[in-house]
C-alpha positions as CSV (number, residue, x, y, z in Angstrom):
1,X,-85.4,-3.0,110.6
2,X,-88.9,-4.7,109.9
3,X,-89.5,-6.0,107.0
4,X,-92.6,-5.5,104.9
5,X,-95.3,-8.1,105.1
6,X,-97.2,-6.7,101.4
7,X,-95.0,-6.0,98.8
8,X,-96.7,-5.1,95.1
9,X,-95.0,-4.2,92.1
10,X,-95.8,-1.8,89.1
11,X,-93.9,-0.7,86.1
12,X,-94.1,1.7,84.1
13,X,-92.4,3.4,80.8
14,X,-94.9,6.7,80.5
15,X,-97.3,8.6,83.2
16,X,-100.0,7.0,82.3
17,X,-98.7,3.8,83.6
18,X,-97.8,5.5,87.0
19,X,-99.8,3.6,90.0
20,X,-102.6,5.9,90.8
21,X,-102.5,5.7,94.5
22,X,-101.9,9.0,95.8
23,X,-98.8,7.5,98.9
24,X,-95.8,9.3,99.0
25,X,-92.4,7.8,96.9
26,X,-88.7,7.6,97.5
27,X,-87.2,7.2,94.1
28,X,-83.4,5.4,93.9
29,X,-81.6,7.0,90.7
30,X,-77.8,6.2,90.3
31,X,-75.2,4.9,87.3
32,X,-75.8,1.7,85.9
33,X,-74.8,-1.5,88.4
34,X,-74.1,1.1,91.3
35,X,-76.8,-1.2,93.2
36,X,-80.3,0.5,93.2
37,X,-82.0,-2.7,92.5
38,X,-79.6,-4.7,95.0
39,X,-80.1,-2.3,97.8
40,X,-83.8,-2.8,97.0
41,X,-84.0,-6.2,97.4
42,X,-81.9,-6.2,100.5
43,X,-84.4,-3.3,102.3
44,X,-87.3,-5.6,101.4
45,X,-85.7,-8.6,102.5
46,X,-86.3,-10.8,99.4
47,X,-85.1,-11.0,95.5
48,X,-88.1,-8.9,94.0
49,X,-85.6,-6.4,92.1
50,X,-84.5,-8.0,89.3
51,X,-80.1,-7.5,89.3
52,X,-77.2,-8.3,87.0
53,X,-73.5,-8.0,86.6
54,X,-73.8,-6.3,83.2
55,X,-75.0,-2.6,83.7
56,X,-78.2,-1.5,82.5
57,X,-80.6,-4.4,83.4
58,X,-83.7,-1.9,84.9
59,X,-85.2,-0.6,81.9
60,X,-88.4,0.5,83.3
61,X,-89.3,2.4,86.5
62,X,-90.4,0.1,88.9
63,X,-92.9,1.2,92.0
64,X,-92.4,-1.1,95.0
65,X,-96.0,-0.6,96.9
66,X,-94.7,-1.0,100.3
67,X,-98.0,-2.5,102.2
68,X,-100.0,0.0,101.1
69,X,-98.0,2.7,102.5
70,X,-95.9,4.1,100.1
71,X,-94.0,3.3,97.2
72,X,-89.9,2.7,96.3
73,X,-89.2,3.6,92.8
74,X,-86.5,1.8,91.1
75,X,-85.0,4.3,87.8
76,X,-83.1,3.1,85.4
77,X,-79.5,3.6,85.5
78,X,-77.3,6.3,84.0
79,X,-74.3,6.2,81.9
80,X,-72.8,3.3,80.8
81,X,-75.0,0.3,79.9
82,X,-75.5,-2.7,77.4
83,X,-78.1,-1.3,75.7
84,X,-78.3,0.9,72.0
85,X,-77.7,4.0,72.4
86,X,-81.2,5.1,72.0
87,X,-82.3,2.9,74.3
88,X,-80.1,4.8,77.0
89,X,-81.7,7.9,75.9
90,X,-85.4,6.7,76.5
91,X,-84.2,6.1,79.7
92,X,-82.9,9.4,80.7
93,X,-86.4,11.0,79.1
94,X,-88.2,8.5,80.8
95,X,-86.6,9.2,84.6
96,X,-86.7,13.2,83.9
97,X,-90.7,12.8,83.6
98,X,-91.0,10.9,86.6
99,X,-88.5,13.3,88.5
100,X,-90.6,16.3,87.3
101,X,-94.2,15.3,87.0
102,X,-94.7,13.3,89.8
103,X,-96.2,15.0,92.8
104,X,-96.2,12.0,95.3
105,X,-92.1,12.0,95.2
106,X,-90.7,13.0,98.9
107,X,-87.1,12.4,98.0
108,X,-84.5,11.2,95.6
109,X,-81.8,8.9,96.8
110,X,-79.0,9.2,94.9
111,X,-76.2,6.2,94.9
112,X,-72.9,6.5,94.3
113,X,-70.4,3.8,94.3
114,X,-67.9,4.2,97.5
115,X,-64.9,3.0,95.7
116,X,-64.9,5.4,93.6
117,X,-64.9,9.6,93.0
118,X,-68.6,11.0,91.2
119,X,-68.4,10.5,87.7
120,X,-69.1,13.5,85.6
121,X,-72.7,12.5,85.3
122,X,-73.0,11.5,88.7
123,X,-72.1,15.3,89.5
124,X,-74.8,16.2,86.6
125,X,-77.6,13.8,88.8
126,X,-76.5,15.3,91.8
127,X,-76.9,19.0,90.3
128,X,-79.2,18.6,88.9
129,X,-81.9,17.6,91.7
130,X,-80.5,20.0,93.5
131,X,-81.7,22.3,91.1
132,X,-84.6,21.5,91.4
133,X,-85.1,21.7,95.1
134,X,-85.0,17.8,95.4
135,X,-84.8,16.4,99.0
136,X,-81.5,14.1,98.9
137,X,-80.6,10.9,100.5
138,X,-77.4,10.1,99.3
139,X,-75.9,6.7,99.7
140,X,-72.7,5.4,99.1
141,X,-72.9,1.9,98.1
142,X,-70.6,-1.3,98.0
143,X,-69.0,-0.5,101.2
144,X,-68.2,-4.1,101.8
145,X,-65.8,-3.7,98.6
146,X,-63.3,-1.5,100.7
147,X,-61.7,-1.7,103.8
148,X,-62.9,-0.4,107.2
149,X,-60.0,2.0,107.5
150,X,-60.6,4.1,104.4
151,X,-64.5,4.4,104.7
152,X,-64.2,7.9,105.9
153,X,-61.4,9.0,103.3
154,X,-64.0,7.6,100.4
155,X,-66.5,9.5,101.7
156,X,-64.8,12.6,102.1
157,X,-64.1,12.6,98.1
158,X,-67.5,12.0,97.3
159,X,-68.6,14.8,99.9
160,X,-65.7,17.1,98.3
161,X,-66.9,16.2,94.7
162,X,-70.4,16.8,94.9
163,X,-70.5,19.7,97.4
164,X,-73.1,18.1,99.9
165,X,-72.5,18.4,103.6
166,X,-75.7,16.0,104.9
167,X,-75.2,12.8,106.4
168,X,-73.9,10.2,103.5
169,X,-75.6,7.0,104.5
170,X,-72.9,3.9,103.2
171,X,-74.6,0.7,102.6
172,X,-73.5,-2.7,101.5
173,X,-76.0,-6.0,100.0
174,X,-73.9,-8.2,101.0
175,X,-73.8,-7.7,104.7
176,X,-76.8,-5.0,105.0
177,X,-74.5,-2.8,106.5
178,X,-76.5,0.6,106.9
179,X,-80.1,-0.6,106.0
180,X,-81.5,0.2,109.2
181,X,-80.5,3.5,109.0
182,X,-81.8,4.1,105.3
183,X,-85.1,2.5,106.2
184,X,-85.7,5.0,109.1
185,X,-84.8,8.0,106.8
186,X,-86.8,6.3,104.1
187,X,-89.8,6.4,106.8
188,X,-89.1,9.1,108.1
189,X,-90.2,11.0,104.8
190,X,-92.8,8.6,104.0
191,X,-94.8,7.7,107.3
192,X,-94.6,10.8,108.9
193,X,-98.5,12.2,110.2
């Protein structure tokens, strides 16, 4: 895996706050604390993503310019979070815009914690950009919070649940576990001529 040598960051709340470089995007969408932000900072190789133990910490959408390349997009979690409950629902208008508006977006990676079955809106998400025609990269994170011998049982549910028969990438921060084989599918949608 190489690491970037440029990274810049840009957030953003509306449109009009969107970087206006016309590169292509992989956007990271997922429940609150399933790792987006972790996962981030472990593909980039350095604590840029800002993460917490208490769900709900990315409140913004956050384009990771990728030396000029193209960009990952951070979203705000779903579901659960510490936040007011209007907050949450800024959130979810605010990651629906950027899903549908923004033309630059290649694919959605959608993460889904290993240890556990979809949630109900996980299964929504999932739908959802699939209704849409979305281009998936699923990932099933935390893998390091499980044992070796019931990787492919956990992801059998989540394949079950969701319907998808792709490849599921599993990934884990703590050991990056995986990230070479996300960055090349991340890549290979971005960098292609």
């Amino acid at each position: 895996m190489e690491i970037p040598m440029k990274i810049n960051l840009t957030v953003a709340v509306e449109k009009k706050g969107y970087p206006e470089r016309e590169i292509k995007e992989v956007a990271f969408v997922g429940r609150s604390n399933v790792g987006k932000s972790s996962l981030i900072n472990t593909l980039l190789g350095k604590k840029i993503a800002k993460t917490s133990q208490n769900p709900g910490k990315t409140r913004t959408i956050n384009f990771y310019n990728i030396d000029e390349k193209f960009h990952l997009v951070d979203l705000p979690g779903y579901g659960y979070a510490k936040a007011p409950k209007t907050e949450i629902a800024k959130w979810g208008k605010m990651i629906e815009a950027y899903l549908k508006e923004r033309e630059q977006l290649q694919a959605v990676a959608l993460l889904l914690d290993i240890r556990h079955a979809p949630s109900d809106n996980d299964r929504l998400m999932y739908d959802w950009l699939l209704h849409y025609g979305y281009e998936m990269i699923i990932i099933a994170t935390k893998l390091d919070k499980i044992k070796r011998s019931q990787v492919q049982k956990h992801i059998s549910i989540i394949r079950k649940e969701i319907s998808f028969e792709g490849e599921i990438f599993t990934f884990s921060s703590l050991n990056k576990t995986g990230a070479d084989a996300l960055w090349n599918a991340i890549l290979q949608r971005t960098c292609s001529l």
